[in-house]
Rosetta silent file (secondary structure, phi, psi, omega in degrees, C-alpha in Angstrom):
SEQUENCE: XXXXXXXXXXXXXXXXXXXXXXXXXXXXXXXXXXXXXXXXXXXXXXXXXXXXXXXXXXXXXXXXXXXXXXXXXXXXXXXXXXXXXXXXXXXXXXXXXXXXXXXXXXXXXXXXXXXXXXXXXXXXXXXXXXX
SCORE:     score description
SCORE:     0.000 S_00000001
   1 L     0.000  -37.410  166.630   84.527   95.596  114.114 S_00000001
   2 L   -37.862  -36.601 -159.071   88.148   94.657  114.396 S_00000001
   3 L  -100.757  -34.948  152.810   88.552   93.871  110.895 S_00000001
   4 H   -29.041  -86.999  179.258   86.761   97.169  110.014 S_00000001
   5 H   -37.839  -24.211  161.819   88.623   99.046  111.488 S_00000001
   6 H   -81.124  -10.265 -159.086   91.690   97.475  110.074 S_00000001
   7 H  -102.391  -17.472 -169.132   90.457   97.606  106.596 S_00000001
   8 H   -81.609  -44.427 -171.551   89.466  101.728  107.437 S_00000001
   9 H   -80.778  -54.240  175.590   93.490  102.117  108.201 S_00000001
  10 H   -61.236  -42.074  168.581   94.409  100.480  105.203 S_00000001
  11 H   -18.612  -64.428 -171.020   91.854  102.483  103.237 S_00000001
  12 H   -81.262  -13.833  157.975   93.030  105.539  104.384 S_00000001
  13 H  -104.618   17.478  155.022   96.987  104.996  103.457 S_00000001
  14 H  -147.054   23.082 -176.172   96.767  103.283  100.594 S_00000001
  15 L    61.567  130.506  148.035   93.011  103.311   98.773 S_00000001
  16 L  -104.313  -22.022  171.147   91.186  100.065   98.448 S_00000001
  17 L   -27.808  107.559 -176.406   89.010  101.242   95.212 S_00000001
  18 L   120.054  -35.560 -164.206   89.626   98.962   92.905 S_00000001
  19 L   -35.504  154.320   91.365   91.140   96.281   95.423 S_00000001
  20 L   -93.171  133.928 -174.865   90.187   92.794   95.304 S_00000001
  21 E   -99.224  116.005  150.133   90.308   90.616   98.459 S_00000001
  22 E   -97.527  129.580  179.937   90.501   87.521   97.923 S_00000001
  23 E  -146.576  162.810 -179.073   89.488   85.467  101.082 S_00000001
  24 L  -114.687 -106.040 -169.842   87.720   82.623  102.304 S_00000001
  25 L  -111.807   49.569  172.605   84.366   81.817  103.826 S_00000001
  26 L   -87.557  139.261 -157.360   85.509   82.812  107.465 S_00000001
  27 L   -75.903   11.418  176.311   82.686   84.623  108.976 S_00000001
  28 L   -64.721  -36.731 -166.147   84.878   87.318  109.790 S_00000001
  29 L  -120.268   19.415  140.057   84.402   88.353  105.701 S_00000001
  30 L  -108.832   29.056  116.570   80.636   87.231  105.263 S_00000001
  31 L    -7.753   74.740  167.028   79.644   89.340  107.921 S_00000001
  32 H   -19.612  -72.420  178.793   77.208   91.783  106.630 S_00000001
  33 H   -41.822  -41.725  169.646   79.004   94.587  108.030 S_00000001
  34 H   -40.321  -73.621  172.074   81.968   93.744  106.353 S_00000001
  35 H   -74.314    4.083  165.553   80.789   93.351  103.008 S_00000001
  36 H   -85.013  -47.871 -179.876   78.768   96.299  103.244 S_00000001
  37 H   -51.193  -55.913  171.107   82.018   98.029  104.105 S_00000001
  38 H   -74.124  -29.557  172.136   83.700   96.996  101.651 S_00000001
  39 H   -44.805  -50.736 -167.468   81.137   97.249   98.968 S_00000001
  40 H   -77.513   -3.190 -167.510   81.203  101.097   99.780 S_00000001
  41 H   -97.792   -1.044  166.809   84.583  101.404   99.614 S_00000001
  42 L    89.076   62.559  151.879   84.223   99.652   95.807 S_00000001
  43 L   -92.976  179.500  172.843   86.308   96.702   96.873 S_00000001
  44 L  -141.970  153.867 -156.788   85.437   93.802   95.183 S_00000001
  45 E  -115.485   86.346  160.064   85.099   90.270   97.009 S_00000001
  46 E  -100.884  129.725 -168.114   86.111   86.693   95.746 S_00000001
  47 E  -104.236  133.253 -167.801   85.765   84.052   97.798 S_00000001
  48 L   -93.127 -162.774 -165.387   87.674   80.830   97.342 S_00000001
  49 L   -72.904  179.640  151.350   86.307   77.187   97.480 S_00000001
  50 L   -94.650  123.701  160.826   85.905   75.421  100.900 S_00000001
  51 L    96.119    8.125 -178.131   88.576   73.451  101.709 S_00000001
  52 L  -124.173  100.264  177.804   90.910   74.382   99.028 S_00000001
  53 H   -87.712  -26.373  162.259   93.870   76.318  100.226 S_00000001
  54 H   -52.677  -12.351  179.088   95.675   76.319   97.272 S_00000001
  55 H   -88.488  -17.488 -162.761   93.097   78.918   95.738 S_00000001
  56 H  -127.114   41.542 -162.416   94.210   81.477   98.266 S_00000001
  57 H   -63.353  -26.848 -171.345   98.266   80.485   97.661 S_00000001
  58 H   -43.351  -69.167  175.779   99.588   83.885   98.353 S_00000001
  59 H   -43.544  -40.217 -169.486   98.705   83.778  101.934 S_00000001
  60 H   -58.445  -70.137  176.728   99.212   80.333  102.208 S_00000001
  61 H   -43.156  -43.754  152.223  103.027   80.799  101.278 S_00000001
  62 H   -22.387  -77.129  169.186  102.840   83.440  103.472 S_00000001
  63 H   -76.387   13.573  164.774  102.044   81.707  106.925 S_00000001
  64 H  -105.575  -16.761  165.832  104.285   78.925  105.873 S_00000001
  65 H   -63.630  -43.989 -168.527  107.477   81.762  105.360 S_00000001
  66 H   -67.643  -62.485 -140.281  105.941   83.206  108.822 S_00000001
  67 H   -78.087  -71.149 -177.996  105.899   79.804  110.561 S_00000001
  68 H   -23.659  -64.025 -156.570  109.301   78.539  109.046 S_00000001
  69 L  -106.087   13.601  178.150  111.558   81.828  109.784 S_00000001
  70 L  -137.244  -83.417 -168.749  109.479   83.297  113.232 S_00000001
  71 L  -118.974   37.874  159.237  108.104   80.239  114.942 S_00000001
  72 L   -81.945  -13.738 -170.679  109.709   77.496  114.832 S_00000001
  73 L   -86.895   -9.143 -167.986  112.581   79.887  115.428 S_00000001
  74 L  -140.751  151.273  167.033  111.724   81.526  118.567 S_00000001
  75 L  -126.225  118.668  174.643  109.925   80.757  121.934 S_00000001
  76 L   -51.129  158.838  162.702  107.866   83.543  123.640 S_00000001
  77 L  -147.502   14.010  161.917  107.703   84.455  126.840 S_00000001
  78 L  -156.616 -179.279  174.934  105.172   86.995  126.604 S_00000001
  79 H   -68.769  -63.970 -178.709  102.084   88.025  124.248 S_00000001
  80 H   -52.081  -84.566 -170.727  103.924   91.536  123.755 S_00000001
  81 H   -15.702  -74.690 -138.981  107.169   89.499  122.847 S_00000001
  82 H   -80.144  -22.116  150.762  105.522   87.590  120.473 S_00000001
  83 H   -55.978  -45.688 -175.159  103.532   90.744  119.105 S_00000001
  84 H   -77.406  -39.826  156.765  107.015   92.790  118.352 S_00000001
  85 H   -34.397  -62.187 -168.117  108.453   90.096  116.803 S_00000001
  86 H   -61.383  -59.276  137.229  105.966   89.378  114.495 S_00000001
  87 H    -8.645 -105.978 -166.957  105.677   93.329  114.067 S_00000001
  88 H   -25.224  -48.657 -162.624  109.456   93.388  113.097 S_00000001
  89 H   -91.493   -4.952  167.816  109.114   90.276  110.557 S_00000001
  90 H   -67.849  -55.693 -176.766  105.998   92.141  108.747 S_00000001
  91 H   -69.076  -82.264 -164.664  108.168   94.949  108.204 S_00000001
  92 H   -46.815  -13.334 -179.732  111.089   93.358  107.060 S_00000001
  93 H  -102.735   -3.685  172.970  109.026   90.991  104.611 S_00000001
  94 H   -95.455  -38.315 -165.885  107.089   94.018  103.107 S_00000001
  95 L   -96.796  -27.914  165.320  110.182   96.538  103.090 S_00000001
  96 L  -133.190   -2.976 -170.543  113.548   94.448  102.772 S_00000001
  97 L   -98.425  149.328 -158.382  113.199   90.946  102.067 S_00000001
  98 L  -104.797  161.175  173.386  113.179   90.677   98.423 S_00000001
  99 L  -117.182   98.004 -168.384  110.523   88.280   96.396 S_00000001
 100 H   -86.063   21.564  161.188  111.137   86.426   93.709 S_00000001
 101 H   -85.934   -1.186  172.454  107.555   85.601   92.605 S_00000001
 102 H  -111.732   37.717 -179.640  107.571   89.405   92.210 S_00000001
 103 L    67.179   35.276  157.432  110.855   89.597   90.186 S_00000001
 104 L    71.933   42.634  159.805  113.157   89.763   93.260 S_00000001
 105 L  -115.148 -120.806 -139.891  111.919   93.371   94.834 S_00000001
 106 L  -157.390  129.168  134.255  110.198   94.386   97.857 S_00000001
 107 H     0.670  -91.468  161.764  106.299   94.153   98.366 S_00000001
 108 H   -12.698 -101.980  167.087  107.048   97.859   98.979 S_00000001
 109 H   -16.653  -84.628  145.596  108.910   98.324   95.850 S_00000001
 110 H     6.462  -56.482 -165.026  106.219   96.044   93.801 S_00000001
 111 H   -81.344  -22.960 -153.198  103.207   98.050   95.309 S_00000001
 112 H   -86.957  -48.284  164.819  104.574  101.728   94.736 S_00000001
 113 H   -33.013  -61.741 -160.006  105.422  100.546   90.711 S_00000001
 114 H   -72.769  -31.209  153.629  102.094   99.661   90.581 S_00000001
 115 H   -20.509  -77.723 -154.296  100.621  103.065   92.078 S_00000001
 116 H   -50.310  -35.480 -159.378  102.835  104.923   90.067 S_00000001
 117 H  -100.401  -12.089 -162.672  101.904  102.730   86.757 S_00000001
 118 H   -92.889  -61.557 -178.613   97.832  103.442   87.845 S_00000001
 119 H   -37.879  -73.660  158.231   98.327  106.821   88.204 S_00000001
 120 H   -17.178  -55.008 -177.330   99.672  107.154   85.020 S_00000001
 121 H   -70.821  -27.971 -176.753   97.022  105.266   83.227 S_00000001
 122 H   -94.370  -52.722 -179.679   94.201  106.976   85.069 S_00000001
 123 H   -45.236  -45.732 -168.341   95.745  110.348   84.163 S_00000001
 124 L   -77.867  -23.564 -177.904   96.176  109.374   80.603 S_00000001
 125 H   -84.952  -46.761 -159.995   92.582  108.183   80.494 S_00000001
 126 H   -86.755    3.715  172.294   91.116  111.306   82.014 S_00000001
 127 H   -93.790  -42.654 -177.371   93.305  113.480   79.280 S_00000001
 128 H   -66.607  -25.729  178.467   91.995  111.503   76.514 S_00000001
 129 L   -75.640  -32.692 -165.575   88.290  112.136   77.786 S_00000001
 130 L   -98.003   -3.876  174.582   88.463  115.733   77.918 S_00000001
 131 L   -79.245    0.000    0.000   89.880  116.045   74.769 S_00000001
């Protein structure tokens, strides 16, 4: 229910129609509920190999950028600490740190182009139909 409910919050600020999640066989996302969920919300579901983390590199690079620059860098002393932190370096790697597998901008920056360029396309499609 946990991840429902997280996937219900992204839904509702940023659409998943269209999405694909790629993830791997953790029963968190072959869960019936899950994949029912997403099925209604028209995500669509790829699953990588077992045992091959390199099919899922985004993420991968991900937790090793987390692990590198949060915790090897810091020692907790609470749950909460270690929650705000984490919090803090989320934000700053979606909103200011720039990426250059995505041509040096911002997640942010990256995702809102890509709205923006959707919109467009779906507008332009639904002009040409009615014509």
């Amino acid at each position: 229910m946990d991840l429902i409910n997280l996937l219900r919050r992204v839904n509702r600020d940023h659409e998943l129609k269209g999405v694909v999640l790629r993830n791997d066989n953790g029963s968190q996302f072959i869960a019936h509920r899950v994949r029912n969920f997403l099925r209604g919300s028209e995500v669509k579901q790829e699953f990588t190999h077992v045992a091959t983390p390199e099919e899922n590199a985004y993420i991968e690079a991900f937790h090793s950028i987390l692990e590198r620059e949060v915790i090897e860098r810091n020692e907790f002393a609470s749950y909460y600490e270690a929650k705000q932190t984490l919090q803090r370096f989320i934000t700053h790697y979606n909103i200011n740190r720039l990426h250059r597998s995505i041509g040096f901008v911002t997640p942010q920056q990256k995702w809102e182009a890509t709205y923006q360029e959707n919109a467009v396309y779906n507008t332009t499609i639904l002009e040409e139909m009615s014509n």
